[in-house]
C-alpha positions, 0 to 999 in steps of 0.5 A: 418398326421402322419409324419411317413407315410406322403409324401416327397415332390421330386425335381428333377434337369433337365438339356436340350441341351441347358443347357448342351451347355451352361455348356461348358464342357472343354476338362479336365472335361470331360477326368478327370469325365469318368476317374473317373468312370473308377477308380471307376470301377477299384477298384470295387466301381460301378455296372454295367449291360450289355446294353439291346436293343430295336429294333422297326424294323431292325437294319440296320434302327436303334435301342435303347441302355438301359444302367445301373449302379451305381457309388458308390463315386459319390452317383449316380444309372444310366439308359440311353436310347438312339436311335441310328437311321442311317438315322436321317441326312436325317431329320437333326436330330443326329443319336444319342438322348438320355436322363439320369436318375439319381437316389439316390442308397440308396433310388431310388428316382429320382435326375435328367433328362438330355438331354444326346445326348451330353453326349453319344458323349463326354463319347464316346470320353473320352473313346477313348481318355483315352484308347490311353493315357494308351495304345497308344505311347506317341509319336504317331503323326498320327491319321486315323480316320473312320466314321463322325457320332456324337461321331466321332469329340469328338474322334479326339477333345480329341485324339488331345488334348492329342496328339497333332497330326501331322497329321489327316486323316478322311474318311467317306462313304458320300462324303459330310459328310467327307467334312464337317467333315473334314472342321469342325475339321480344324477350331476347332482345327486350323490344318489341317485335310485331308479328304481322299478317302479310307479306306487304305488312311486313316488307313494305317501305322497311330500310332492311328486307329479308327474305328467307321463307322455305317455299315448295315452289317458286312463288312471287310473293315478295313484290317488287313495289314494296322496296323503297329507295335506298333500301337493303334487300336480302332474299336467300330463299331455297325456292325463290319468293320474288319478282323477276323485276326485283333486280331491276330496281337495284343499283348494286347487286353484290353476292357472297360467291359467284361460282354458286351463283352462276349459270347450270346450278340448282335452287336459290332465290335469284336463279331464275334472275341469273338464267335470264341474264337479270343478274350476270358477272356484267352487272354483279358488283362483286362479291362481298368478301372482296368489299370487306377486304377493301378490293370493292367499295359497299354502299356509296350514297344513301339512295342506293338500292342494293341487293345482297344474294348470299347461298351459303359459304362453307368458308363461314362455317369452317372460320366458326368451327375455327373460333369454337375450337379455340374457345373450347382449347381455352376452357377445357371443353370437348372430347378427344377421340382416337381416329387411328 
């Protein structure tokens, strides 16, 4: 056969949870691979398009996320699906399942396939725990935390490795679910972390809030007057929880990217904010990749109120999928497939 039209043959590296368990990321690696995507996007070396959605019935029971892009200094093209379906516990499944595609941009050809349910909690961690360490006070000591779905303990766990917290607070809408949550975290993190009975028990006068419940509608159950000056405000939210007057109080709003966060688009905690203009390209500050790669500053003073919106990046889990894959190279770990 001519070797001109003969056919390479494919490998492609695949990766499952048990895999990526066994990998063990560190809290470092994980902070230090979204960051560099972050860095990337910031200086203008990846693309990246607005998730789609695929909803089998109703949003209120649950949907799938299509999520694309590419890191160009990591050599990766991206597309994740995942399914976000709120009655998964109920059969002992993560609400949130997902799989990684990783792709050469130079050719297409596929690289590898990864079990990416872990992934999609720790980059959503990552990314709220990189937005507070370049937007929340150094000195922040108290945590209020809302929501015990899967990306909820990657949030505290990495929060508390930057900050070191005093004290966190956690709240959850199931009873048994905040227990357990609360339970879980004191033994990873060998603190106290108090379950608490309210929203306002919670969130009130902490110096980090984040909110990330899972609401079958949009509710405001997150009040404005609860947010103290100089606090860090995180609501990320699939149905938004907060009051329209939240982003009133802000002197900052920064975001993770604005293409899906503008006008036109589903879901999201601050789209009503957006579709009345409360939060605009006028009044956004940037997005946070431009604050880590220098472009932008983060947090000026101590009495800044500043708001972070983040949506979800597939830059982050293609950046992740590129740190496990290397790991996974150094010790031996993972399967290689034939594609073709």
């Amino acid at each position: 056969m001519d070797p001109v039209t003969a056919e390479k043959q494919v490998h492609i590296t695949y990766l499952n949870g048990a895999e990526i368990d066994a990998l063990a990321l560190t809290n470092d690696e994980i902070l230090n691979a979204v960051e560099s995507g972050l860095r990337a996007q910031g200086s203008g070396k990846t693309v990246i398009e607005p998730r789609v959605h695929l909803i089998p019935e109703s949003s209120a029971h649950g949907h799938f996320n299509v999520l694309r892009g590419v890191v160009k200094p990591l050599g990766f093209a991206g597309v994740k699906v995942v399914g976000d379906f709120v009655n998964n516990y109920q059969l002992g499944l993560p609400s949130e399942m997902a799989i990684l595609n990783l792709f050469d941009p130079t050719t297409g050809m596929p690289k590898a396939i990864l079990d990416a349910t872990a992934i999609t909690d720790m980059r959503t961690g990552a990314m709220t725990a990189l937005g507070a360490k370049y937007l929340a006070r150094k000195g922040s000591k108290v945590l209020g935390h809302v929501g015990a779905r899967g990306t909820a303990s990657w949030n505290v766990r990495l929060l508390d490795h930057l900050f070191d917290f005093e004290e966190i607070r956690v709240h959850s809408k199931r009873k048994e679910s905040q227990e357990a949550f609360a339970a879980k975290l004191s033994a990873d993190l060998g603190k106290k972390v108090v379950a608490t009975e309210s929203w306002e028990d919670c969130l009130k006068g902490a110096d980090i809030l984040v909110e990330a419940s899972r609401l079958p509608k949009p509710e405001p159950l997150f009040k404005t007057e609860w947010v103290k000056p100089g606090a860090f405000v995180v609501p990320y939210g699939t149905m938004s929880a907060v009051e329209l007057s939240l982003t009133d109080i802000m002197d900052k709003m920064v975001v993770d990217d604005w293409g899906q966060c503008r006008k036109g688009l589903p879901f999201g905690a601050l789209r009503a904010h957006v579709d009345s203009d409360r939060l605009s390209e006028a009044n956004l500050h940037g997005e946070l990749g431009e604050i880590v790669a220098g472009e932008k500053p983060g947090r000026e003073r101590d009495d800044e109120t500043i708001l972070f919106w983040h949506r979800g990046l597939s830059l982050s889990d293609i950046a992740l999928g590129a740190a496990l894959l290397e790991k996974a190279a150094r010790q031996g770990i993972g399967q290689r497939l034939r594609f073709r």
